[in-house]
C-alpha positions in Angstrom: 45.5 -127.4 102.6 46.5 -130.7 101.0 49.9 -132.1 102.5 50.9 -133.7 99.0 54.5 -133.0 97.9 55.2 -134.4 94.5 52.7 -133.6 91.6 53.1 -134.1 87.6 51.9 -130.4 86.4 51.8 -129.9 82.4 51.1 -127.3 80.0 49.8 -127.9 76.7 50.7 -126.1 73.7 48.6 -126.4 70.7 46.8 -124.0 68.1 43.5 -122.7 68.8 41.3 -121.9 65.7 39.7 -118.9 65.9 36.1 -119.8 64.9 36.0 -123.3 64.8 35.0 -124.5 68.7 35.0 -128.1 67.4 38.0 -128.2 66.4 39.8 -125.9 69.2 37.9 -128.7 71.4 39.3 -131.8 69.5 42.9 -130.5 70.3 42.0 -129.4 73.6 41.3 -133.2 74.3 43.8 -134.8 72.5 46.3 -132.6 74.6 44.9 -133.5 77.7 44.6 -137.1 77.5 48.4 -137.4 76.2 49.3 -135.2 79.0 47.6 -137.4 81.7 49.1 -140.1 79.9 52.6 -138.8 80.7 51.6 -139.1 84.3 50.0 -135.2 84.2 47.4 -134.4 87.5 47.5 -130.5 87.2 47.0 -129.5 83.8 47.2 -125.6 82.3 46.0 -124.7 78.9 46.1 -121.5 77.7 44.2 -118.4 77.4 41.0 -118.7 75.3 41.8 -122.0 74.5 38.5 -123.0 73.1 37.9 -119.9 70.6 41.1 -118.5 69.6 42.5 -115.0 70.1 42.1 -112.7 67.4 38.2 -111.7 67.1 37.5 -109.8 64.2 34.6 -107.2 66.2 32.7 -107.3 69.3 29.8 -110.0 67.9 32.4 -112.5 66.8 33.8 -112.2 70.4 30.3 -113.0 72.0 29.1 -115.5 69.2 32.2 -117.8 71.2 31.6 -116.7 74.5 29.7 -119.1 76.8 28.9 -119.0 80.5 30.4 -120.8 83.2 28.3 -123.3 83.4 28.1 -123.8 79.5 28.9 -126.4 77.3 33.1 -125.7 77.5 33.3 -125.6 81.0 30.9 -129.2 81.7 33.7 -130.6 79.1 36.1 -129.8 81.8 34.9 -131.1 84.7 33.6 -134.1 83.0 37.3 -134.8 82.0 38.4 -133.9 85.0 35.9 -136.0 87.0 36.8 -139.2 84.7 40.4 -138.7 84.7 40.9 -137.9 88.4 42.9 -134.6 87.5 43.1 -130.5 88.0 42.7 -128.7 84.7 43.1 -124.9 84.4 41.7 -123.6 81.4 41.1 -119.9 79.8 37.7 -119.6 78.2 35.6 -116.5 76.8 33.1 -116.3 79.7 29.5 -114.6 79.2 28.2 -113.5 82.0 24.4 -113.1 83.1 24.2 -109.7 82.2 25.7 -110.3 78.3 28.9 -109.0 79.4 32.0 -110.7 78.0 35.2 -111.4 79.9 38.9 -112.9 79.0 38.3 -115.3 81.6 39.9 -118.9 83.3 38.6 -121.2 85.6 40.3 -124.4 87.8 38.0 -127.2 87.8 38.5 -131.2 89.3 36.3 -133.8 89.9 34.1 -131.8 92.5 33.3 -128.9 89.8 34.2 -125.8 89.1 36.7 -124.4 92.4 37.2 -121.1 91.3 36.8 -119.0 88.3 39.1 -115.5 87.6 38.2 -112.1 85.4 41.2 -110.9 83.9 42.2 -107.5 85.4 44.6 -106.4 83.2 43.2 -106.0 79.5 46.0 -106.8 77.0 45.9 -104.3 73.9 42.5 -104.8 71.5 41.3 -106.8 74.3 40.4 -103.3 76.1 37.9 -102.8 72.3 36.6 -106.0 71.0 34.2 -106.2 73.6 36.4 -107.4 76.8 35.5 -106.1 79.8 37.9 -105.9 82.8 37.5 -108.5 85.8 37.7 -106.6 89.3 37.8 -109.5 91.4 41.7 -111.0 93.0 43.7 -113.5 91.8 42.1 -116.8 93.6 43.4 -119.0 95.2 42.3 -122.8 96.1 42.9 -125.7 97.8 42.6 -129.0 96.2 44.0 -132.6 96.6 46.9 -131.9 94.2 48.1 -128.4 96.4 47.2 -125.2 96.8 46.9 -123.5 93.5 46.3 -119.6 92.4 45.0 -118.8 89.1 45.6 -115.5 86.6 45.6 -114.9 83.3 49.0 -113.7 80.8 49.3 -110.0 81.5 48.3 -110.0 85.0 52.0 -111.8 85.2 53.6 -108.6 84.3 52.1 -106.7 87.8 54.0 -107.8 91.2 51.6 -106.6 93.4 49.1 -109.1 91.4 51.4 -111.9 91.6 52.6 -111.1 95.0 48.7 -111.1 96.3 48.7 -115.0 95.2 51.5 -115.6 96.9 50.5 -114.0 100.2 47.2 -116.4 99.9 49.4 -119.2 100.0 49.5 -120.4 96.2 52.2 -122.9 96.1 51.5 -123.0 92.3 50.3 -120.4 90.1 48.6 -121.3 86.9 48.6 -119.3 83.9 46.9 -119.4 80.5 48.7 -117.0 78.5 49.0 -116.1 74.9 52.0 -114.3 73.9 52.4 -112.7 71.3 55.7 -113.3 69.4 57.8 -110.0 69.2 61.6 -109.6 68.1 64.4 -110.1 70.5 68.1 -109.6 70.3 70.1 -112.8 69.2 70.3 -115.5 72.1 68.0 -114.0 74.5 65.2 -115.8 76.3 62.1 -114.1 75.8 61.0 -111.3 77.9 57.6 -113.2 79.0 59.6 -116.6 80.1 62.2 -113.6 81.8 59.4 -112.2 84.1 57.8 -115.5 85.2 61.1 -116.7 86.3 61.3 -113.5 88.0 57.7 -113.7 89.5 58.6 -117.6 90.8 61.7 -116.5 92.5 61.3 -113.8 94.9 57.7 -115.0 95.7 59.3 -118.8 96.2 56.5 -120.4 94.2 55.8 -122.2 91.4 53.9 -121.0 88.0 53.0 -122.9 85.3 52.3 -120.8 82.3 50.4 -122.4 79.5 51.2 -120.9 75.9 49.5 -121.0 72.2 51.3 -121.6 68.7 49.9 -121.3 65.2 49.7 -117.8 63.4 45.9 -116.4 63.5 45.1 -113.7 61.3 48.3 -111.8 61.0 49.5 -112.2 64.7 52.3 -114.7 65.0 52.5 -116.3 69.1 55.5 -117.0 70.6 54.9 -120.4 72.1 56.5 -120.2 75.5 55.2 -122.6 77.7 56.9 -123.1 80.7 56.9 -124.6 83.9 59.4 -122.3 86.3 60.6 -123.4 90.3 60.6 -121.2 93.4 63.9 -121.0 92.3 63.3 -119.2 89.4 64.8 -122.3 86.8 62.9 -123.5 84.2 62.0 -127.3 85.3 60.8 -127.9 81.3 61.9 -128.1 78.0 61.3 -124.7 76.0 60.0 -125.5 72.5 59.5 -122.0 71.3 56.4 -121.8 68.1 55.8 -125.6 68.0 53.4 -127.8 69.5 54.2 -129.0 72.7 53.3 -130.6 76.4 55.5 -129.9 78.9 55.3 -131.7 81.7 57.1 -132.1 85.1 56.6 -133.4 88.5 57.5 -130.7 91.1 58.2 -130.5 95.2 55.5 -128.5 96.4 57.4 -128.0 99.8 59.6 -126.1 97.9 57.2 -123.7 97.8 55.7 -123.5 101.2 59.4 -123.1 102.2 60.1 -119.2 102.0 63.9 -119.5 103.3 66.4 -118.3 100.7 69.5 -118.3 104.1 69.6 -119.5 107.5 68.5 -115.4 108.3 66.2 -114.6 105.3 63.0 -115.1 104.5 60.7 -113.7 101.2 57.4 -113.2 103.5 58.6 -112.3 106.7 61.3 -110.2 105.6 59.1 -108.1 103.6 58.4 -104.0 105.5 55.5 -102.7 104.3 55.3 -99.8 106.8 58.5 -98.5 104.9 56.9 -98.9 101.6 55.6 -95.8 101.8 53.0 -95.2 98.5 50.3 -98.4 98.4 51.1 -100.9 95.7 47.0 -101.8 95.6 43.9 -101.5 97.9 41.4 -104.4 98.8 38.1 -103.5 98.5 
């Protein structure tokens, strides 16, 4: 485990296009390199960053899937490799058997470090081809901390989140895409709610990575955010536009479970009085 404390850990919030790679890729660049240029060394984008979201049918969805070792994912490590920097991406993955999963990876300058299945199919994910992943949260050491990696609905399971946390992420990362739904006047919304939520009684960090732009009908909500073992918002919230939010964190915070002199979120935790299993390993 890397003993580094401070790290500069942004989001990037741009527009995918649904069906235009070269495009999704030229903004996908542009983001990065202004976020490392704001100091950046951990870097989340979000959820299917290179293809968009909203596949019209099941052959669309695997005409922009590519495997992990395809041309998407050599962009990333090259970048990351030549920058010197962590980037967590989402990506349509293929997989050797032409199966297609809502997939994200963490890659630095030594490759890929570890690639996650989404477990948790969000709405017409579950029919335009999707398949679910089976495989836990990872969670990986590198030389900017000890980071875990899942993917925008997994956040709303504790058990998922909590199995991170237990592995000793000291900062989650998150692609997400959420999509915008109403909300009474004044009130954060619900996604940013349960992040802060997830950050605070597991004492870590997450950095969850949003998308903006409306794409065929479906509006996103734009809610990138970087959230403290506290459970505080340590960025600005720029809700539908375009945005990189950036901030340099403590990562002792996080390897510090104390919350009194007497209390502790891991050790205090009883599972024997639990009684009904939250979710077996395999």
């Amino acid at each position: 485990m890397s003993d580094i404390a401070q790290v500069t850990v942004a989001g990037v919030q741009f527009a995918p296009v649904v069906g235009d790679a070269t495009e999704s890729l030229a903004r996908i660049d542009a983001g990065v390199r202004e976020a490392v240029r704001r100091g950046a060394q951990i870097i989340v984008l979000p959820e299917l960053a290179n293809s968009g979201y909203m596949f019209a049918g099941v052959e669309e969805l695997r005409a922009a899937a590519q495997p992990c070792d395809g041309a998407y994912v050599r962009y990333l490590i090259e970048t990351a490799s030549s920058l010197g920097i962590v980037i967590a991406s989402g990506f349509a993955e293929l997989d050797k058997v032409d199966d297609v999963y809502n997939s994200a990876v963490i890659v630095d300058r030594n490759g890929v470090r570890a690639v996650y299945r989404k477990a948790h199919l969000w709405n017409a994910e579950k029919t335009c081809g999707f398949r679910a992943g089976r495989g836990h949260p990872p969670v990986v050491d590198t030389e900017y901390g000890r980071l875990g990696l899942m993917i925008c609905y997994d956040l709303e399971f504790p058990e998922w989140v909590r199995a991170a946390a237990l592995d000793g992420a000291e900062l989650v990362c998150a692609p997400v895409n959420w999509p915008l739904y109403p909300r009474p006047d004044g009130e954060r919304p619900g996604e940013i709610i349960r992040v802060q939520a997830d950050a605070a009684v597991n004492r870590m960090y997450i950095a969850a990575a949003d998308r903006v732009g409306p794409e065929r009908g479906q509006d996103w909500l734009g809610g990138t955010v970087i959230v403290d073992p506290d459970g505080y918002p340590v960025t600005s919230i720029l809700l539908g536009s375009e945005h990189i939010a950036v901030a340099t964190i403590d990562l002792a915070m996080a390897r510090d479970k104390s919350i009194s002199p007497q209390n502790n979120v891991h050790t205090d935790r009883r599972p024997e009085l639990y009684g009904r299993k939250t979710w077996e390993f395999e």
